[in-house]
C-alpha positions as protocol buffer text, in pm:
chain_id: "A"
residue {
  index: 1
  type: UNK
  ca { x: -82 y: -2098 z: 1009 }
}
residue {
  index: 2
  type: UNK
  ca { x: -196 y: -1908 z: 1289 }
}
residue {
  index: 3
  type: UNK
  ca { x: -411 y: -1555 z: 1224 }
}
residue {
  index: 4
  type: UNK
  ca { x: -407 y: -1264 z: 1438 }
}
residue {
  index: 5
  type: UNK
  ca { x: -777 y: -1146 z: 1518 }
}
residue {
  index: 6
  type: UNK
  ca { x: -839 y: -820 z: 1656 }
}
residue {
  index: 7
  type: UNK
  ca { x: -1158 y: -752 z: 1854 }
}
residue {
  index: 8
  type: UNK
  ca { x: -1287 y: -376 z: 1832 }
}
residue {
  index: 9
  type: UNK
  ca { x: -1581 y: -247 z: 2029 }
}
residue {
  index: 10
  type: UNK
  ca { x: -1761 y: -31 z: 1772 }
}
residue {
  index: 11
  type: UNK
  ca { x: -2049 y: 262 z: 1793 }
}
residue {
  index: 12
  type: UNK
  ca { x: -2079 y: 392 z: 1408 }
}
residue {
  index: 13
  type: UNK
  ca { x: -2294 y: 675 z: 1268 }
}
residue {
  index: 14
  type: UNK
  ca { x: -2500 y: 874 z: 1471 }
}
residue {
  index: 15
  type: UNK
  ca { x: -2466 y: 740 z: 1816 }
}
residue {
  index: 16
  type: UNK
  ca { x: -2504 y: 1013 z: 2108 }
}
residue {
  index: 17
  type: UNK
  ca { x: -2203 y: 1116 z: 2289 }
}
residue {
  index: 18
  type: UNK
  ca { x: -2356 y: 970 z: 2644 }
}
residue {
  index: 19
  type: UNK
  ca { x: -2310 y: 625 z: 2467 }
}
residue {
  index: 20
  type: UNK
  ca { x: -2011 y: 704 z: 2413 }
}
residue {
  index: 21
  type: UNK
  ca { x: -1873 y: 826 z: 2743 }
}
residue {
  index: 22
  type: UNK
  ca { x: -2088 y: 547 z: 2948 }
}
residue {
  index: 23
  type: UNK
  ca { x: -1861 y: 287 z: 2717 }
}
residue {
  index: 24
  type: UNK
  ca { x: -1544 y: 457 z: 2851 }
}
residue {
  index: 25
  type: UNK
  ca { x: -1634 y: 495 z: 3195 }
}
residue {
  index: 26
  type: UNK
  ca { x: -1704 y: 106 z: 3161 }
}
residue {
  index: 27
  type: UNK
  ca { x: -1374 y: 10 z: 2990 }
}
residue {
  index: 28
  type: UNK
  ca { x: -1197 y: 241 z: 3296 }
}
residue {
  index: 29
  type: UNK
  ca { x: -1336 y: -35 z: 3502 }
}
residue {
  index: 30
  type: UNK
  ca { x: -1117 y: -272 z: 3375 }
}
residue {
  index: 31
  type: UNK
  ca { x: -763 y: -78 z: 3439 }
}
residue {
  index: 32
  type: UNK
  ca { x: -744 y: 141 z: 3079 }
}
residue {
  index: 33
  type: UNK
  ca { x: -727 y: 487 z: 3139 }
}
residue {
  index: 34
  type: UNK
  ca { x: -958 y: 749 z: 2967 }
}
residue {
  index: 35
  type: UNK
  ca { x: -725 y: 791 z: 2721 }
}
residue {
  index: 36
  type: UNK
  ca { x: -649 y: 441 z: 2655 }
}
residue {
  index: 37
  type: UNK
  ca { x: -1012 y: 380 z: 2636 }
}
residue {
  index: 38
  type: UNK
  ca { x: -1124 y: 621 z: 2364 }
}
residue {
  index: 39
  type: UNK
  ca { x: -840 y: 507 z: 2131 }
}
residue {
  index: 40
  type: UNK
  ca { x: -945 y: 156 z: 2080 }
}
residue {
  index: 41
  type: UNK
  ca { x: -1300 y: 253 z: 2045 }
}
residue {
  index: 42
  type: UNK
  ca { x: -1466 y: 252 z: 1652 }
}
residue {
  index: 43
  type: UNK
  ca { x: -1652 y: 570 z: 1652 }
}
residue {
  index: 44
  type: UNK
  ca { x: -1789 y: 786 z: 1419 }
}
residue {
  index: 45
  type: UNK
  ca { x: -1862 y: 759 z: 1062 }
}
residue {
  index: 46
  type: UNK
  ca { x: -1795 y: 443 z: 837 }
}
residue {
  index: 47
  type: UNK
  ca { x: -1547 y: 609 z: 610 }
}
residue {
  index: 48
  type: UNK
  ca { x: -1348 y: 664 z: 1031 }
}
residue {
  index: 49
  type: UNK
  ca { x: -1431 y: 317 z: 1026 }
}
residue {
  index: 50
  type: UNK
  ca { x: -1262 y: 186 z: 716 }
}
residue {
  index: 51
  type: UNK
  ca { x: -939 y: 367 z: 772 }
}
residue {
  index: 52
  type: UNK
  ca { x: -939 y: 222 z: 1152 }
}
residue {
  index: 53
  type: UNK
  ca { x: -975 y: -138 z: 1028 }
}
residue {
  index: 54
  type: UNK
  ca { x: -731 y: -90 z: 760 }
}
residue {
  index: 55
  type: UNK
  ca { x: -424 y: 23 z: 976 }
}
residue {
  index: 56
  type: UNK
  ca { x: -554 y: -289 z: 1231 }
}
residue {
  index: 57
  type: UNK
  ca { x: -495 y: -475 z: 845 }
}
residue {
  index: 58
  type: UNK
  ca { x: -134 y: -341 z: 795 }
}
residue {
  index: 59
  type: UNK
  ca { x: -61 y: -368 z: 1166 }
}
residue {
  index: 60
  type: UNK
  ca { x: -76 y: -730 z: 1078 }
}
residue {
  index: 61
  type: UNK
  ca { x: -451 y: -853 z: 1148 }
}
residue {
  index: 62
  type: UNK
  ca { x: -634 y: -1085 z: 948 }
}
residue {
  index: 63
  type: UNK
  ca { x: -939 y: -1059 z: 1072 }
}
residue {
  index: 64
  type: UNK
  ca { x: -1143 y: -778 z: 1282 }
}
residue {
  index: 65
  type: UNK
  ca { x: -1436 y: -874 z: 1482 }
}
residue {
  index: 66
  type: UNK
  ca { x: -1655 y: -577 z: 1564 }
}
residue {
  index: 67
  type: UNK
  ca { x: -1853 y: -580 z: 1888 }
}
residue {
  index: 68
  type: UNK
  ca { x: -2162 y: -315 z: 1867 }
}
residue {
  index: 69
  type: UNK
  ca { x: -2139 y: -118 z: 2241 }
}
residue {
  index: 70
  type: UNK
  ca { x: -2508 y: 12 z: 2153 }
}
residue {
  index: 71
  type: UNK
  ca { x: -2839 y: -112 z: 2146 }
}
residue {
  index: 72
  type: UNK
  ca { x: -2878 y: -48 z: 1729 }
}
residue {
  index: 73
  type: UNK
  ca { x: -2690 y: -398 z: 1692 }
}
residue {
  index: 74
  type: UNK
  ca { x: -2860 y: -443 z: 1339 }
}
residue {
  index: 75
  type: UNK
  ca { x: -2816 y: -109 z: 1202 }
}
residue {
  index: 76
  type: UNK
  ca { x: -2425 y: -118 z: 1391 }
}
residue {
  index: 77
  type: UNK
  ca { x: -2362 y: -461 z: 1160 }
}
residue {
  index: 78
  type: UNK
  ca { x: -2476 y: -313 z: 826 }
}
residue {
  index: 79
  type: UNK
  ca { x: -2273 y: -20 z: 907 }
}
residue {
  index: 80
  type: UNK
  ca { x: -1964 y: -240 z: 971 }
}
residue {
  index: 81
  type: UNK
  ca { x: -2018 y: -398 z: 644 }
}
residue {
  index: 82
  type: UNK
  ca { x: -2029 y: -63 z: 469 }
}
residue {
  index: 83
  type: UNK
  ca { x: -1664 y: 4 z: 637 }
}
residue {
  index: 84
  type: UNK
  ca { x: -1545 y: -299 z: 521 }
}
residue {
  index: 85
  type: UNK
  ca { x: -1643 y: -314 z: 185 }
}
residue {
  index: 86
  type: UNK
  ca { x: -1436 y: -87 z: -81 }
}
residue {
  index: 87
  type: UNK
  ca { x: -1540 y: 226 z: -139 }
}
C-alpha cells in the first residue's frame, strides 16, 4: 500500500520576520506566487503547527516531513516534535 508523504518547509517559534520573507522571495523563484508561498509555509507557534499537520492528516497524508528553512535546525526539530505529539 502506497502512503502519501507531504513535505512542509517549517520556521517554528520565534523566528524573525526577515527569515521569513527571504524564504518566500526564494520559493517565488521557483514559479509560486507570494501568496502561494506563504500558505504552504509552517510558521509560527507549535500549537499553529499541530493544527497545520493535522488537516495535512485528514487531507489524507500519512506522513509529514518537516524541512527547517532556518539555521536553529536542532531547536526547529524539537519544536516539530512538540507539534506532533498530543497535547
Amino acid at each position: 500500500m502506497c502512503g502519501v508523504t507531504v513535505g512542509v518547509s517549517v520556521a517554528l517559534g520565534d523566528v524573525p520576520e526577515s527569515v521569513v520573507e527571504h524564504r518566500v522571495r526564494s520559493m517565488t523563484d521557483y514559479g509560486l506566487t507570494e501568496e502561494q508561498a506563504r500558505e504552504v509555509l509552517v510558521t509560527g507557534s507549535v500549537e499553529r503547527a499541530r493544527d497545520h499537520f493535522g488537516r495535512l492528516a485528514e487531507a489524507g497524508a500519512d506522513r509529514v516531513v518537516a524541512m527547517p528553512f532556518t539555521e536553529d535546525r536542532f531547536r526547529q526539530a524539537e519544536l516539530v516534535a512538540r507539534a506532533t505529539v498530543a497535547g
